[in-house]
matplotlib code that plots the C-alpha trace (Angstrom):
import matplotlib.pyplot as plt

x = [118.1, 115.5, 115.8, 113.9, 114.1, 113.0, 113.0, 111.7, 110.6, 111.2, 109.4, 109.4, 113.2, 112.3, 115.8, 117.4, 114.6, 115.5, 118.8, 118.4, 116.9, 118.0, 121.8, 122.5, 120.2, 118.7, 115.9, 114.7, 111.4, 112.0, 112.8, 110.6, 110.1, 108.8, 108.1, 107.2, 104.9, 106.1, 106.3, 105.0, 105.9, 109.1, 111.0, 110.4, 108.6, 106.1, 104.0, 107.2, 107.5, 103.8, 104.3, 107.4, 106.2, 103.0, 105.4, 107.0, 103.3, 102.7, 105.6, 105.0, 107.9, 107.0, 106.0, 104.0, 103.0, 102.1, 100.9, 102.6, 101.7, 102.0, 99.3, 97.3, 97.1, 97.0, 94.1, 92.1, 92.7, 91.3, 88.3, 87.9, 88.1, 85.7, 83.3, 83.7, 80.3, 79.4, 77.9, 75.8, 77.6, 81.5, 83.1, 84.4, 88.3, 89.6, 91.5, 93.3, 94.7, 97.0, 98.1, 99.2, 100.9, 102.8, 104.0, 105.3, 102.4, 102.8, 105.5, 103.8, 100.7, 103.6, 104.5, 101.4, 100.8, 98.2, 97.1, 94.3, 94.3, 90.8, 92.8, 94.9, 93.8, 91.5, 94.1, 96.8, 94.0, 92.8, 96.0, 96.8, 93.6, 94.7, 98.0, 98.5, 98.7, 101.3, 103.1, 103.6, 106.7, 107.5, 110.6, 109.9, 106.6, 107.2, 105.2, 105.9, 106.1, 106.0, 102.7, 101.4, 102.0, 100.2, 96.8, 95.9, 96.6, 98.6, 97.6, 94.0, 95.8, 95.7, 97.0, 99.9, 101.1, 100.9, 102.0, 104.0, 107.5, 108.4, 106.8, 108.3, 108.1, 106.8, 108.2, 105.4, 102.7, 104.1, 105.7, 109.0, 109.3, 111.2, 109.8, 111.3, 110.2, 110.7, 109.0, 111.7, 114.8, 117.5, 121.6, 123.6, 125.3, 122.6, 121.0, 124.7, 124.8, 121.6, 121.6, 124.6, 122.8, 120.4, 118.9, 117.2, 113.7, 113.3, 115.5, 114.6, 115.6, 114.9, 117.8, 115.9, 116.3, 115.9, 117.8, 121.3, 122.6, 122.6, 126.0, 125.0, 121.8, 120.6, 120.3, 117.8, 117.9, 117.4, 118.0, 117.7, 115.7, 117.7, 121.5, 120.7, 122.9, 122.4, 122.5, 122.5, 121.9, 122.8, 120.1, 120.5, 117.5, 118.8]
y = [120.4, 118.4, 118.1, 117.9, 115.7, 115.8, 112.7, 112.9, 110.7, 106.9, 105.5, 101.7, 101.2, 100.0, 98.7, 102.0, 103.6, 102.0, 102.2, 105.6, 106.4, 103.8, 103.7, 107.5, 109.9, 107.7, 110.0, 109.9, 110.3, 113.9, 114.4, 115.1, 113.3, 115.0, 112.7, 114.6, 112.1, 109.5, 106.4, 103.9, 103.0, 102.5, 100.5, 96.8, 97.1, 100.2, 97.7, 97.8, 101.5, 102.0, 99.5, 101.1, 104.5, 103.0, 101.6, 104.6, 106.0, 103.2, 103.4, 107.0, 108.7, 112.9, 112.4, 114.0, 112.4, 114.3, 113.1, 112.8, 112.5, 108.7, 108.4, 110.7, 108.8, 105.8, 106.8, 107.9, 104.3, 102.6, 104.3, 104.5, 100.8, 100.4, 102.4, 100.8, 99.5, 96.6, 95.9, 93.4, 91.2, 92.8, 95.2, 98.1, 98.9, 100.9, 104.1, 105.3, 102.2, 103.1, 106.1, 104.4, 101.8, 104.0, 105.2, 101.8, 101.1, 97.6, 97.4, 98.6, 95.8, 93.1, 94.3, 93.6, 89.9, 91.2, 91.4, 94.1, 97.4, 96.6, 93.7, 95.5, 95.8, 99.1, 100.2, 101.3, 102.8, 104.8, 105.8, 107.0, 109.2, 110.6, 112.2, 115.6, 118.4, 120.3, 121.2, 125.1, 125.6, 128.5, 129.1, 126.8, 125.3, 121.4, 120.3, 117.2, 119.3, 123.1, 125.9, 127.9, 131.6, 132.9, 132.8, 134.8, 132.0, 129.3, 127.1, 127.1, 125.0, 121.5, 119.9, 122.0, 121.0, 117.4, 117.6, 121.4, 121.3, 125.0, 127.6, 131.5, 131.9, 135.4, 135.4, 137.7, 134.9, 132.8, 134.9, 134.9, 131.2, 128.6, 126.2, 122.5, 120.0, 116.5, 115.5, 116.8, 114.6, 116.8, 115.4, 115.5, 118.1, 120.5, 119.9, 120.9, 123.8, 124.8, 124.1, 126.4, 129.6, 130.4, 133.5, 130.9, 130.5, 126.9, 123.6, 120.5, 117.1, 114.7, 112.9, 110.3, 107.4, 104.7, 106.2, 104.3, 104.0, 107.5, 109.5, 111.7, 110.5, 107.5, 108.1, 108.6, 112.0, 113.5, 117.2, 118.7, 121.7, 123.5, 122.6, 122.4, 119.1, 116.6, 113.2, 110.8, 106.8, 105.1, 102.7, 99.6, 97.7, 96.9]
z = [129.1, 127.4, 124.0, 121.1, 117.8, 114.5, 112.6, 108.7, 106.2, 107.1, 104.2, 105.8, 107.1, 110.6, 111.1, 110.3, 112.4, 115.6, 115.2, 115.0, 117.9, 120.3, 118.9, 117.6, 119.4, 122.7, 123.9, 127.7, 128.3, 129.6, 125.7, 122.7, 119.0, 116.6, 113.5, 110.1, 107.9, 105.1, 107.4, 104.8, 101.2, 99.5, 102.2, 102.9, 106.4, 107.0, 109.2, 111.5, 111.2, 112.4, 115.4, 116.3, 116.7, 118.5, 120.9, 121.9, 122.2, 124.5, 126.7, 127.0, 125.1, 124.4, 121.0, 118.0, 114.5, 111.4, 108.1, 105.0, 101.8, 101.3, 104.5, 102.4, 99.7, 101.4, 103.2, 99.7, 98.7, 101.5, 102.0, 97.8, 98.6, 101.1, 98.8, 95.5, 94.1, 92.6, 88.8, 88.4, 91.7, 90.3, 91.9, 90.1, 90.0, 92.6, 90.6, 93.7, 93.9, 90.8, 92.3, 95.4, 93.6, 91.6, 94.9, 95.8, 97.9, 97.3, 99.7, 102.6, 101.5, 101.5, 104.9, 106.3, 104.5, 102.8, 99.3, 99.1, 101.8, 103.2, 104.8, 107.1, 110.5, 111.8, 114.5, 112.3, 109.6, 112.9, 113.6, 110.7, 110.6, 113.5, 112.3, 112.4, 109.9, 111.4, 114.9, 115.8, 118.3, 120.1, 117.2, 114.6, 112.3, 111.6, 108.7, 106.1, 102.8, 103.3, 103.7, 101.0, 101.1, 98.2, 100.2, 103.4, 105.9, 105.1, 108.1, 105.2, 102.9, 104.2, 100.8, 100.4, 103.9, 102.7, 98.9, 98.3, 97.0, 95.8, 97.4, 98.6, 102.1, 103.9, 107.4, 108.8, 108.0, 110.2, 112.9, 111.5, 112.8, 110.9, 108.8, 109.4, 107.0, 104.8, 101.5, 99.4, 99.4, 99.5, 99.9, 103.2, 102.0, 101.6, 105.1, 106.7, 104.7, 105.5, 109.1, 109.3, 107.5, 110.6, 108.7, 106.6, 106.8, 106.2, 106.8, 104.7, 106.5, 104.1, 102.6, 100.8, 103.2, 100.4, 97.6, 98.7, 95.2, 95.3, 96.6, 99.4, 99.9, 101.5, 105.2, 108.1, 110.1, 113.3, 114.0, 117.7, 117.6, 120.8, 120.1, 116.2, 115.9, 113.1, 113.6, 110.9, 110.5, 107.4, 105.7, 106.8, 105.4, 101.8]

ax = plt.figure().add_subplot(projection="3d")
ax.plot(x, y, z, "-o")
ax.set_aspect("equal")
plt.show()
């Protein structure tokens, strides 16, 4: 049967990434990856994350990419970058820069040798323009943070599937499918106990893979959408 994996936040951990996928879960290319968002920031190498998952692109493994938050902002400050005008011959400070350093964005310039964003090269800023918002399944709605249900359609609300941490959800809306989604680190504990209650609407696979000083988090995860089995790969980056 072929099977199909959901891999969460990565936040930079390239190491822990690939040992992920080519130690834990080993897809064929019969088999599908679904990636939720959040591959930058945080972690030492996002550069490595990006041309990792661009390799499995290139050697044709079933896979799908959406955007997270971090590429959302990361995309504000690059082209808030490429736009900033000058005063008489200075350039004016860039004030999404701020907000994507405060969300440890200068890791991800590190990982690229660079020391300003207009520096890093066009095919991963094109690649991370072409990220999806969200994947729709037969059973099942994979999204980075969650969909907002107080409007008509939530599929409208393109910010809330990027940035949305509590929200209700009403099953009809969505055709009684199940939500699947990161953004929110949540501990180890949680996602088994959730995976097991398959009346729930929603399973959150984020378990915060750089927080390893803290117990029961820590840890990159995959969870196959068919046999509902959770696989999990310790950080190894720090």
């Amino acid at each position: 049967m072929r099977k199909a994996w959901v891999i969460p936040d990565i936040h930079g951990c390239s190491k822990t990434l690939k040992a992920l996928i080519e130690d834990m879960i080993k897809p064929s290319k019969y088999d599908w990856l679904y990636f939720l968002g959040d591959y930058i920031d945080r972690g030492p190498d996002s550069k490595g994350v990006i041309d990792y998952l661009m390799h499995l692109q290139e050697e044709e493994y079933n896979s799908r990419f959406l955007m997270g938050n971090h590429e959302d902002v990361f995309l504000k400050t690059y082209e808030a970058e490429l736009q900033k005008k000058k005063i008489l011959g200075i350039k004016l400070p860039n004030p999404a820069k701020k907000d994507w350093f405060d969300m440890f964005g200068r890791m991800t310039l590190g990982s690229f040798s660079v020391k300003n964003i207009s520096d890093i090269p066009e095919k991963y800023i094109n690649w991370i323009r072409e990220l999806e918002l969200y994947i729709e399944l037969e059973k099942y709605i994979l999204v980075h943070a969650g969909l907002n249900f107080s409007i008509e359609n939530p599929f409208d609300d393109k910010e809330s599937m990027l940035w949305i941490r509590d929200y209700k959800i009403i099953p009809k809306k969505i055709n009684h499918k199940k939500i699947i989604h990161g953004h929110t680190p949540v501990s180890l504990e949680f996602i088994y106990l959730m995976n097991k209650k398959r009346n729930y609407h929603f399973l959150d696979l984020d378990n915060g893979c750089c927080l390893v000083n803290n117990e029961g988090y820590g840890n990159l995860v995959a969870y196959e959408l068919n046999t509902h089995e959770i696989v999990v790969q310790n950080n190894i980056e720090f």
